[in-house]
Backbone as XML, in Angstrom:
<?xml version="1.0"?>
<chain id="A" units="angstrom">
  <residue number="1" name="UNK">
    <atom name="N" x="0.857" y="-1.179" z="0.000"/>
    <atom name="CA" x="0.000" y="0.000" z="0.000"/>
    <atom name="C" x="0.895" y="1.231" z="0.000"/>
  </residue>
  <residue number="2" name="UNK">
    <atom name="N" x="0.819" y="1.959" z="-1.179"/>
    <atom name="CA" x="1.566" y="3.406" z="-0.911"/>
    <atom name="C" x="0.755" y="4.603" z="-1.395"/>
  </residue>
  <residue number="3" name="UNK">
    <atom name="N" x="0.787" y="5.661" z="-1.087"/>
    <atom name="CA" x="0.167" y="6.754" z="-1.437"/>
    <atom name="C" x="-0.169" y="7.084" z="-2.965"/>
  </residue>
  <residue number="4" name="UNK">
    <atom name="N" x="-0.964" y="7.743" z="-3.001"/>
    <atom name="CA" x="-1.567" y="7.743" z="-4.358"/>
    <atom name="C" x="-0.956" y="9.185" z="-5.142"/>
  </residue>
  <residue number="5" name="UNK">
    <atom name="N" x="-1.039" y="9.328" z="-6.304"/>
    <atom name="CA" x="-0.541" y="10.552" z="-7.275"/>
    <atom name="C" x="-1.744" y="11.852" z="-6.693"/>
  </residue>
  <residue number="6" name="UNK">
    <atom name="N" x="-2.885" y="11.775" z="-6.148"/>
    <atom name="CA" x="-3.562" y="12.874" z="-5.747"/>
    <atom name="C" x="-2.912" y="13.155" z="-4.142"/>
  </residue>
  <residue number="7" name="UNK">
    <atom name="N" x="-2.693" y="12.135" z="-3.445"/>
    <atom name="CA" x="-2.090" y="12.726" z="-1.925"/>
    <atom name="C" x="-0.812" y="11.820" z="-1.543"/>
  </residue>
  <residue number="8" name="UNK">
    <atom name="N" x="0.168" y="12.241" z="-2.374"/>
    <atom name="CA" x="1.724" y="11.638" z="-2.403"/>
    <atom name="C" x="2.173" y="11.823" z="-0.517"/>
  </residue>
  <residue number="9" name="UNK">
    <atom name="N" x="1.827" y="12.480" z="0.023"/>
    <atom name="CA" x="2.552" y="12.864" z="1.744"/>
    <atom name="C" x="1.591" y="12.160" z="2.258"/>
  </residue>
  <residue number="10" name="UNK">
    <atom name="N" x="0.238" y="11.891" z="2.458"/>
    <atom name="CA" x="-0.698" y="11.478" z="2.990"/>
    <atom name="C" x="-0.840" y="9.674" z="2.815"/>
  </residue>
  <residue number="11" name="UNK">
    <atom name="N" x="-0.343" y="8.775" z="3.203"/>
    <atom name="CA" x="-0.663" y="7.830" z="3.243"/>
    <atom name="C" x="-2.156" y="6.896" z="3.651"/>
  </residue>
  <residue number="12" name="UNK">
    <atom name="N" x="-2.743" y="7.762" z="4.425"/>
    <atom name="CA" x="-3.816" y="7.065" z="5.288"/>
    <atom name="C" x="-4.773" y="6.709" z="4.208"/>
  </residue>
  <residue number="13" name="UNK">
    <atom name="N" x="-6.055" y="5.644" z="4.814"/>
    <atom name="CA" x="-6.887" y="5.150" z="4.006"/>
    <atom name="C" x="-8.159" y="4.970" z="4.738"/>
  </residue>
  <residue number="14" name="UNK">
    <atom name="N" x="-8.924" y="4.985" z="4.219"/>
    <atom name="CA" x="-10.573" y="4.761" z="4.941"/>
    <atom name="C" x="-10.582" y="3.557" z="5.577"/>
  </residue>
  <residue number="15" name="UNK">
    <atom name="N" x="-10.403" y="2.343" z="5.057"/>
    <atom name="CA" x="-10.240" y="1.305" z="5.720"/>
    <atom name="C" x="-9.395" y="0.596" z="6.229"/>
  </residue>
  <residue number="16" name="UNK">
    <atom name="N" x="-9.614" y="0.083" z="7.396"/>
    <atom name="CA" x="-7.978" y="-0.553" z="8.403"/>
    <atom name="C" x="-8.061" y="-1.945" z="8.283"/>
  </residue>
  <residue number="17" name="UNK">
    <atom name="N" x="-7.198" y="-2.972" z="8.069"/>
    <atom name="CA" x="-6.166" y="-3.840" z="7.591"/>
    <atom name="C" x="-7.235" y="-4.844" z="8.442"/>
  </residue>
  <residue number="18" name="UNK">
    <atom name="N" x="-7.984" y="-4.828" z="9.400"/>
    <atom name="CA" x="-9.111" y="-5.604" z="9.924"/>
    <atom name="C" x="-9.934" y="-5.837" z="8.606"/>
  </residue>
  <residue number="19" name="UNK">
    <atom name="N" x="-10.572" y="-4.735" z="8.496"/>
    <atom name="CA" x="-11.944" y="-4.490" z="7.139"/>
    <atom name="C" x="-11.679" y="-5.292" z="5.716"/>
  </residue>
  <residue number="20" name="UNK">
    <atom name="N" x="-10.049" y="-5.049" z="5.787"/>
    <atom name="CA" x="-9.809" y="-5.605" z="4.441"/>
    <atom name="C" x="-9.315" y="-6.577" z="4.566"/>
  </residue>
  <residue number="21" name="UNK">
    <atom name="N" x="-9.066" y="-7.656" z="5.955"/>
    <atom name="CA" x="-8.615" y="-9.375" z="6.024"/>
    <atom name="C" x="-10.346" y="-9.525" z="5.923"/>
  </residue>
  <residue number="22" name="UNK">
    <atom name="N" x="-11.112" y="-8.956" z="6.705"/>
    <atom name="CA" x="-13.191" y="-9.534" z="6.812"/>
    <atom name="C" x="-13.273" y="-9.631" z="5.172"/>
  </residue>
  <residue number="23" name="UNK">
    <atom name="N" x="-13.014" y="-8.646" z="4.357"/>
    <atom name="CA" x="-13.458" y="-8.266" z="2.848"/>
    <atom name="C" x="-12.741" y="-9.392" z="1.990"/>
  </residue>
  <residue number="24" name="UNK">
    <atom name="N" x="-11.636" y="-9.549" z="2.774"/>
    <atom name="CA" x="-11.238" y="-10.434" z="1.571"/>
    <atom name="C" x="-11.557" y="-11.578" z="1.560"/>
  </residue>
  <residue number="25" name="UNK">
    <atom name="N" x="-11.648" y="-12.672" z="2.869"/>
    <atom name="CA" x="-12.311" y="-13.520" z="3.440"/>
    <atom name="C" x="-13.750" y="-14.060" z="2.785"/>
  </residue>
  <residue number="26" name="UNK">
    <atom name="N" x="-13.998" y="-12.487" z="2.672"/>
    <atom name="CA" x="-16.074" y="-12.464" z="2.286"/>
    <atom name="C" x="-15.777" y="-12.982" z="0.680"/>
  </residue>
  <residue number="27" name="UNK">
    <atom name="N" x="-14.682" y="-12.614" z="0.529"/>
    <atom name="CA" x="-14.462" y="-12.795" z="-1.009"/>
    <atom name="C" x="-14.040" y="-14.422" z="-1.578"/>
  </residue>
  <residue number="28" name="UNK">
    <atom name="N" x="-13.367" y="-14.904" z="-0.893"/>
    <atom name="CA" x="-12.898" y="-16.382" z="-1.124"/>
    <atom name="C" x="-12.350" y="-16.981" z="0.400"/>
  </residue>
  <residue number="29" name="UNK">
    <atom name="N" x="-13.161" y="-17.205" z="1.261"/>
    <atom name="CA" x="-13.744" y="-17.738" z="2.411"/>
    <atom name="C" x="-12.428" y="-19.453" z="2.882"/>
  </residue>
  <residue number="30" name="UNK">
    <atom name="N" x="-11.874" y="-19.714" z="1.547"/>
    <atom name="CA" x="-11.188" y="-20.583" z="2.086"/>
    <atom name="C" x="-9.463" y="-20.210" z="1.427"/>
  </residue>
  <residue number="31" name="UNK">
    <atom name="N" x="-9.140" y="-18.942" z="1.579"/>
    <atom name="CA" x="-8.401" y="-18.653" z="1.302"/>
    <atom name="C" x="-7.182" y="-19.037" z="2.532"/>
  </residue>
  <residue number="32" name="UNK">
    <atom name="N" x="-5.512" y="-19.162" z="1.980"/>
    <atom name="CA" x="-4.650" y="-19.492" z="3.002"/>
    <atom name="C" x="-4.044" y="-17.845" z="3.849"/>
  </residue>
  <residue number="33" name="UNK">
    <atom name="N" x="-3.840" y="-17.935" z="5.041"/>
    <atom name="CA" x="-3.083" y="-16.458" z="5.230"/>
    <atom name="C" x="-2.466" y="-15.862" z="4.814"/>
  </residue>
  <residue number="34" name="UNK">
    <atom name="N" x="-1.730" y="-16.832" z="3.992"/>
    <atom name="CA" x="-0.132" y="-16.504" z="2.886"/>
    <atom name="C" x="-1.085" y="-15.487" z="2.087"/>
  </residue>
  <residue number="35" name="UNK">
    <atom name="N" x="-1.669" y="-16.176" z="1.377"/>
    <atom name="CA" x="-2.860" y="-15.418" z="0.255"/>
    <atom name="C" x="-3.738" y="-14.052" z="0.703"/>
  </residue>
  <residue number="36" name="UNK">
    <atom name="N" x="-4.112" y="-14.215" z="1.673"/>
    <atom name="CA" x="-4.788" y="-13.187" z="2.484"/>
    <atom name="C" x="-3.386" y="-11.982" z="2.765"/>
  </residue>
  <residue number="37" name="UNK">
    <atom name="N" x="-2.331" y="-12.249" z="3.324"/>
    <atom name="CA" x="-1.458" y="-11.482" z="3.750"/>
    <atom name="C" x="-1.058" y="-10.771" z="2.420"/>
  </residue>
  <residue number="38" name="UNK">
    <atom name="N" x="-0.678" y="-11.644" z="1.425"/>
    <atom name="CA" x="-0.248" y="-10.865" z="-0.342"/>
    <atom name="C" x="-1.550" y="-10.134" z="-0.393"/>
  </residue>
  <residue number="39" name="UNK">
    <atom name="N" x="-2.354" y="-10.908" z="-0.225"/>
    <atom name="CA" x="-3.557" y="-9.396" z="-1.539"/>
    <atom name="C" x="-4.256" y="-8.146" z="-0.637"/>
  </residue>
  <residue number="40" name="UNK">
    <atom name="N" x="-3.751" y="-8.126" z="0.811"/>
    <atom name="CA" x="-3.663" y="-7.078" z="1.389"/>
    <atom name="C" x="-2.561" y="-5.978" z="1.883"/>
  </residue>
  <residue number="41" name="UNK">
    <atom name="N" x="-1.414" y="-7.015" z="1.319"/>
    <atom name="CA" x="0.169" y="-6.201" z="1.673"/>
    <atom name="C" x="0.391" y="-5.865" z="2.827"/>
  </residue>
  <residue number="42" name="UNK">
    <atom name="N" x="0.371" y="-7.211" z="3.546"/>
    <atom name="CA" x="0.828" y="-7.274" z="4.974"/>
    <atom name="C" x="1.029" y="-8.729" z="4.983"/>
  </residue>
  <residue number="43" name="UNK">
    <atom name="N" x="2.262" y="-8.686" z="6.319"/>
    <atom name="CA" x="2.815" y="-9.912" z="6.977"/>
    <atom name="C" x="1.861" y="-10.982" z="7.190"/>
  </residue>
  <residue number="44" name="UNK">
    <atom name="N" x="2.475" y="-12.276" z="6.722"/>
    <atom name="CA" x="1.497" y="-13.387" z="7.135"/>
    <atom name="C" x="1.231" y="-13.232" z="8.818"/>
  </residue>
  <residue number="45" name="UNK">
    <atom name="N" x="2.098" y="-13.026" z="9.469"/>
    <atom name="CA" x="2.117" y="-12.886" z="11.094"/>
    <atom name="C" x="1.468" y="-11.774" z="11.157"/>
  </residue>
  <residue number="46" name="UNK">
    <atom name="N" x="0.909" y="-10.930" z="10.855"/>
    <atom name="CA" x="-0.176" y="-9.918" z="10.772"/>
    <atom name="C" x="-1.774" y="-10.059" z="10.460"/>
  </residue>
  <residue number="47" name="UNK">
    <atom name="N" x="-1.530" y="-10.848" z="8.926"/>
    <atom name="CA" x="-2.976" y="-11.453" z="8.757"/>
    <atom name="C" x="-3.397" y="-12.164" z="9.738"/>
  </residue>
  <residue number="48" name="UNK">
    <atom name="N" x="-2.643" y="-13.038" z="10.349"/>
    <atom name="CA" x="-2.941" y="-14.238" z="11.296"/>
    <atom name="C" x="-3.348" y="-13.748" z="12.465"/>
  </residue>
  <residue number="49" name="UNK">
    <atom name="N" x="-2.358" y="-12.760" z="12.736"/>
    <atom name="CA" x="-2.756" y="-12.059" z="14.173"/>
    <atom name="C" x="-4.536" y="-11.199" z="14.273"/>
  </residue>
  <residue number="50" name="UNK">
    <atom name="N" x="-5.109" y="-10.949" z="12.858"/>
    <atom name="CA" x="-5.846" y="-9.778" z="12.538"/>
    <atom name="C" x="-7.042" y="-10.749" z="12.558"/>
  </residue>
  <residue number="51" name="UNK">
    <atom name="N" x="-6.898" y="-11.921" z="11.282"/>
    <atom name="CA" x="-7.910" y="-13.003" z="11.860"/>
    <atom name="C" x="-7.816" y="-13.589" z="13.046"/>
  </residue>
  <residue number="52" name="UNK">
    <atom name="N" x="-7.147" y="-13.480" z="13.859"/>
    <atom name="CA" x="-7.325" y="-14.164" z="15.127"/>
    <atom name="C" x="-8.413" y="-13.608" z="16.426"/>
  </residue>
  <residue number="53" name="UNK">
    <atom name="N" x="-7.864" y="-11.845" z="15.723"/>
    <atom name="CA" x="-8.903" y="-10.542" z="16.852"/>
    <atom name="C" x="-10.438" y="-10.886" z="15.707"/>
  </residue>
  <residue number="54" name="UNK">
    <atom name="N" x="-10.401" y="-11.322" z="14.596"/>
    <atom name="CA" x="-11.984" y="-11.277" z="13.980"/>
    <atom name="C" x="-13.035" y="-12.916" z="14.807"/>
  </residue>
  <residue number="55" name="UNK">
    <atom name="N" x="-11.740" y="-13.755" z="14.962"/>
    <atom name="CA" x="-12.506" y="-14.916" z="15.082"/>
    <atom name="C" x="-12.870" y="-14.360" z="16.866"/>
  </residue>
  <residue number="56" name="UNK">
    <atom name="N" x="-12.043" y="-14.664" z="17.759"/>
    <atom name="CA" x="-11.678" y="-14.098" z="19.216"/>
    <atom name="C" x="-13.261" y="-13.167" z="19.552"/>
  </residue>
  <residue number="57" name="UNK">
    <atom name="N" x="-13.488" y="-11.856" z="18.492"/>
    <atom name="CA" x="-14.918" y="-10.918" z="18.730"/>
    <atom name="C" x="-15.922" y="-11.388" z="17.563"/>
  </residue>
  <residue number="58" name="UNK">
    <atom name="N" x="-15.852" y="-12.526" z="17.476"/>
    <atom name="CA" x="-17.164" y="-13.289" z="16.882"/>
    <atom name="C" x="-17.472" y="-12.940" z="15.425"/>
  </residue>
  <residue number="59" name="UNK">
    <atom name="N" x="-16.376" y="-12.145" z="14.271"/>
    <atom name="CA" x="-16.909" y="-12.158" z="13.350"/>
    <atom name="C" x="-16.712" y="-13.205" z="12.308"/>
  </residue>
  <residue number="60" name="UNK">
    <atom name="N" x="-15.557" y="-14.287" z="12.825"/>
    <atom name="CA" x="-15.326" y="-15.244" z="11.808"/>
    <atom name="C" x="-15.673" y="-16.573" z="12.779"/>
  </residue>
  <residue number="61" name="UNK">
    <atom name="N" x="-15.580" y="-17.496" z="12.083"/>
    <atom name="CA" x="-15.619" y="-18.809" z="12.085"/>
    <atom name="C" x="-14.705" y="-19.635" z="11.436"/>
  </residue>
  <residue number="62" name="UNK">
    <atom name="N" x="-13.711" y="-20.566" z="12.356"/>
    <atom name="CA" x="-12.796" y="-20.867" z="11.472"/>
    <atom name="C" x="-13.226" y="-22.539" z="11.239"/>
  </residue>
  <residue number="63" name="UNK">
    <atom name="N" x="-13.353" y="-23.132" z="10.457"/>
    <atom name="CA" x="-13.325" y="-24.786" z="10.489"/>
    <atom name="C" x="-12.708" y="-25.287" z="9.559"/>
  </residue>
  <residue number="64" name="UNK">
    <atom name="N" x="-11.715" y="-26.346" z="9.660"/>
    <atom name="CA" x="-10.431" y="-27.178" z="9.447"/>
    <atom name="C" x="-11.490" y="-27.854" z="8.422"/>
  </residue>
  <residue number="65" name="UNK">
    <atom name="N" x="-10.780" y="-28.125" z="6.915"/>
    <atom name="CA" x="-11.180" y="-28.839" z="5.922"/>
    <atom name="C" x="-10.144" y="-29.685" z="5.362"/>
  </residue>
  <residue number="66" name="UNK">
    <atom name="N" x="-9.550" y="-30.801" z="6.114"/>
    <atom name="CA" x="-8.381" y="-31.114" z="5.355"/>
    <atom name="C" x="-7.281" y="-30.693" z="5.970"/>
  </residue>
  <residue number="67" name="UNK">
    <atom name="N" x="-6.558" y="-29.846" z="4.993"/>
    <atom name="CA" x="-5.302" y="-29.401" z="5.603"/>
    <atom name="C" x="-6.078" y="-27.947" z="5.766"/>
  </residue>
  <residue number="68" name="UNK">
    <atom name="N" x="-6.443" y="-27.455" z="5.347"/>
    <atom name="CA" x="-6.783" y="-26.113" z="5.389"/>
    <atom name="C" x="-7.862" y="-25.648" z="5.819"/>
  </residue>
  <residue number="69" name="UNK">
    <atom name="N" x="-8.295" y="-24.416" z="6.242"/>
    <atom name="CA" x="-9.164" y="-23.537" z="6.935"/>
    <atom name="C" x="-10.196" y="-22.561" z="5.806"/>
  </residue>
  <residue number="70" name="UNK">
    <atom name="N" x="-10.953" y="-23.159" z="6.634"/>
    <atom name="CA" x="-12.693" y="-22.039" z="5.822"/>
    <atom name="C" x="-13.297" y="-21.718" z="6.383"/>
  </residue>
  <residue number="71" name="UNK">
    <atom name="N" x="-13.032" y="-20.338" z="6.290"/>
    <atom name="CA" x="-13.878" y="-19.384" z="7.278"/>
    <atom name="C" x="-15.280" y="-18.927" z="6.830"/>
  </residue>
  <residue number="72" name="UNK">
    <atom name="N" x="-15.967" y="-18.663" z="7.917"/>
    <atom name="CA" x="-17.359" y="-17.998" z="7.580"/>
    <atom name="C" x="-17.561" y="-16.777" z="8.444"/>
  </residue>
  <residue number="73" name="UNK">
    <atom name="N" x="-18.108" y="-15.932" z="7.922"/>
    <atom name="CA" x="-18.412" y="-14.611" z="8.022"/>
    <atom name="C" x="-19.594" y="-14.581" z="8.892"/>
  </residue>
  <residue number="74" name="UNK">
    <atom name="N" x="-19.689" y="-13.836" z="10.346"/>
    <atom name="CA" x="-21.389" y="-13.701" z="11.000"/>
    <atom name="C" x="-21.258" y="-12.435" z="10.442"/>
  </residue>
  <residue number="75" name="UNK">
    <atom name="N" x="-21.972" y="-11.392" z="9.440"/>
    <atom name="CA" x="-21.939" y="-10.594" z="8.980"/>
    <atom name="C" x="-23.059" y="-10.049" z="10.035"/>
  </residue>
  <residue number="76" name="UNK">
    <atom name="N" x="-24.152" y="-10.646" z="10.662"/>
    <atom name="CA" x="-24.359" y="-9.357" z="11.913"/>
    <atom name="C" x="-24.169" y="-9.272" z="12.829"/>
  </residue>
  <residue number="77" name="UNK">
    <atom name="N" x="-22.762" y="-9.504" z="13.002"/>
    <atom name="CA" x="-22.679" y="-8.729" z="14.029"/>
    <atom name="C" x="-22.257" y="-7.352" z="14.390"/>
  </residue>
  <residue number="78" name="UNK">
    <atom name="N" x="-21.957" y="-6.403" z="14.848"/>
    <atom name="CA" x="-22.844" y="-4.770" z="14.863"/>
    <atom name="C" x="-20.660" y="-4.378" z="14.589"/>
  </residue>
  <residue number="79" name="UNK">
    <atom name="N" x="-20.504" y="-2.985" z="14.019"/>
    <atom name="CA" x="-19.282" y="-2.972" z="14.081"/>
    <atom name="C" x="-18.947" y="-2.799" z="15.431"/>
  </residue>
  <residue number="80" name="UNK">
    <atom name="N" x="-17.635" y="-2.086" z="15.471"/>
    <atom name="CA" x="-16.841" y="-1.987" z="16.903"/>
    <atom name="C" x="-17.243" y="-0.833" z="17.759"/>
  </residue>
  <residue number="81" name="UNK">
    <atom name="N" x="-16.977" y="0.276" z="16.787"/>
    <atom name="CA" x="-16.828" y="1.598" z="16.809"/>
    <atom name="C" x="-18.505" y="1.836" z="17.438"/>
  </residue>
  <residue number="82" name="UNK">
    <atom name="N" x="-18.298" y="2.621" z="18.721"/>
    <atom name="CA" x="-19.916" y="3.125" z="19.523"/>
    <atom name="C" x="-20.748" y="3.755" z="18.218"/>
  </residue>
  <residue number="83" name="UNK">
    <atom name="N" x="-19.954" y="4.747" z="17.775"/>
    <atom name="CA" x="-20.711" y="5.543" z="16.767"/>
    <atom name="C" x="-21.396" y="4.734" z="15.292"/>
  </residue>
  <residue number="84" name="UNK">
    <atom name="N" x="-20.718" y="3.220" z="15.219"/>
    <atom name="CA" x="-21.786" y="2.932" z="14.327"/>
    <atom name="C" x="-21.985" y="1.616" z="14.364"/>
  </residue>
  <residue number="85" name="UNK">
    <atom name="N" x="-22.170" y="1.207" z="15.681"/>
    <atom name="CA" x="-22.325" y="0.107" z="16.620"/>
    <atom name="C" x="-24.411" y="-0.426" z="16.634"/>
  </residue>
  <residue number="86" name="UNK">
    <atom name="N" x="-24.901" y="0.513" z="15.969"/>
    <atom name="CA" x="-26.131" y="0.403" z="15.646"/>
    <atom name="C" x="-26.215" y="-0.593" z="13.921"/>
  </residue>
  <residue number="87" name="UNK">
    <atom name="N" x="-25.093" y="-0.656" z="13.325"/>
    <atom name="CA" x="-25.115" y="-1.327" z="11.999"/>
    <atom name="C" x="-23.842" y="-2.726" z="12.288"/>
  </residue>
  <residue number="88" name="UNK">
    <atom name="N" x="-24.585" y="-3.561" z="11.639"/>
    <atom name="CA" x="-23.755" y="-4.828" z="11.464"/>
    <atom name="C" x="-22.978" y="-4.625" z="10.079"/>
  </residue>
  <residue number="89" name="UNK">
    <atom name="N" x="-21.849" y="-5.225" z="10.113"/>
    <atom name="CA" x="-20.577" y="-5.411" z="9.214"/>
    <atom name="C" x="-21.107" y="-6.104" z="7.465"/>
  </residue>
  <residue number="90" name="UNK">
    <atom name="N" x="-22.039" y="-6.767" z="8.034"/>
    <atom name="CA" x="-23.160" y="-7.052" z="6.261"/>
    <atom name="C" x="-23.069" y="-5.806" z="5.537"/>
  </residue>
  <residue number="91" name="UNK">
    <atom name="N" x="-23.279" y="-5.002" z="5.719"/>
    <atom name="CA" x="-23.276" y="-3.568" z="4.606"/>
    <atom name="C" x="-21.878" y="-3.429" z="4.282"/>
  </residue>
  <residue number="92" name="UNK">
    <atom name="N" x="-20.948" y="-3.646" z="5.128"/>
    <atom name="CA" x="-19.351" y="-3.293" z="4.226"/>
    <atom name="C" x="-19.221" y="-4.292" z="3.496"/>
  </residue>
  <residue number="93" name="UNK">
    <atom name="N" x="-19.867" y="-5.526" z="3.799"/>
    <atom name="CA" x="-19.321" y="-7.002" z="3.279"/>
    <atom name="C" x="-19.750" y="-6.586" z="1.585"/>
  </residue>
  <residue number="94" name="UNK">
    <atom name="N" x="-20.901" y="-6.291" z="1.493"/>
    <atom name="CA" x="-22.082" y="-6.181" z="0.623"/>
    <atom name="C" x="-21.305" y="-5.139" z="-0.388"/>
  </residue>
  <residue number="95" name="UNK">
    <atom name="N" x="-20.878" y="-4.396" z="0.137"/>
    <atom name="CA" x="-20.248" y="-2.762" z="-0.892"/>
    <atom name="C" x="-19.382" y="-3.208" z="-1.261"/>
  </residue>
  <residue number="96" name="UNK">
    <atom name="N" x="-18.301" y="-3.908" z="-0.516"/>
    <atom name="CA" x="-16.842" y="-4.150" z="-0.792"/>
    <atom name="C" x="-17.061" y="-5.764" z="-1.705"/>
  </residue>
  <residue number="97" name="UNK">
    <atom name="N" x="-17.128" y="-6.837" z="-1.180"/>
    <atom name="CA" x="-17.181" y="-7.963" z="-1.466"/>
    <atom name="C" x="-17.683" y="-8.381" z="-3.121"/>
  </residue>
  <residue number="98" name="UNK">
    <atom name="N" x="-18.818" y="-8.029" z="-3.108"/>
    <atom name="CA" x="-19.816" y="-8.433" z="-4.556"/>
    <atom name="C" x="-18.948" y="-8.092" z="-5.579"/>
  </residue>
</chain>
């Protein structure tokens, strides 16, 4: 992730590295961390750590298929943040994901 040609000094982004391991997840659900960590441009020991805080506050589900892991999404459950703690995580899934 690096800054864009409209805000070259400004790095920041609307969404945090949580939103986009849930999004990508929503996207191919039996993906490996390795995979998850590349198509978000972060450390496998990061993805892992990031799905670990999603499964830990109830938004994933992890179950062993084999050698590998397939997660499922509770898409209502409400976000984090007080201020928009009245809406479940289904609407980002929904914008971002499809």
């Amino acid at each position: 992730m690096g800054s864009t040609p409209e805000w070259p000094d400004k790095p920041w982004t609307f969404l945090t590295n949580h939103a986009r391991v849930l999004i990508c997840i929503a996207r191919s659900p039996d993906l490996r961390v390795r995979d998850v960590a590349q198509e978000i441009g972060i450390t496998e020991r990061a993805a892992q750590l990031i799905i670990t805080d999603l499964e830990e506050a109830g938004y994933l589900t992890r179950v062993r298929v084999g050698r590998r892991n397939t997660y499922t999404i509770n898409a209502d459950r409400p976000f984090r943040h007080p201020a928009e703690a009245d809406h479940d995580v289904q609407a980002l899934i929904e914008l971002f994901a499809d």
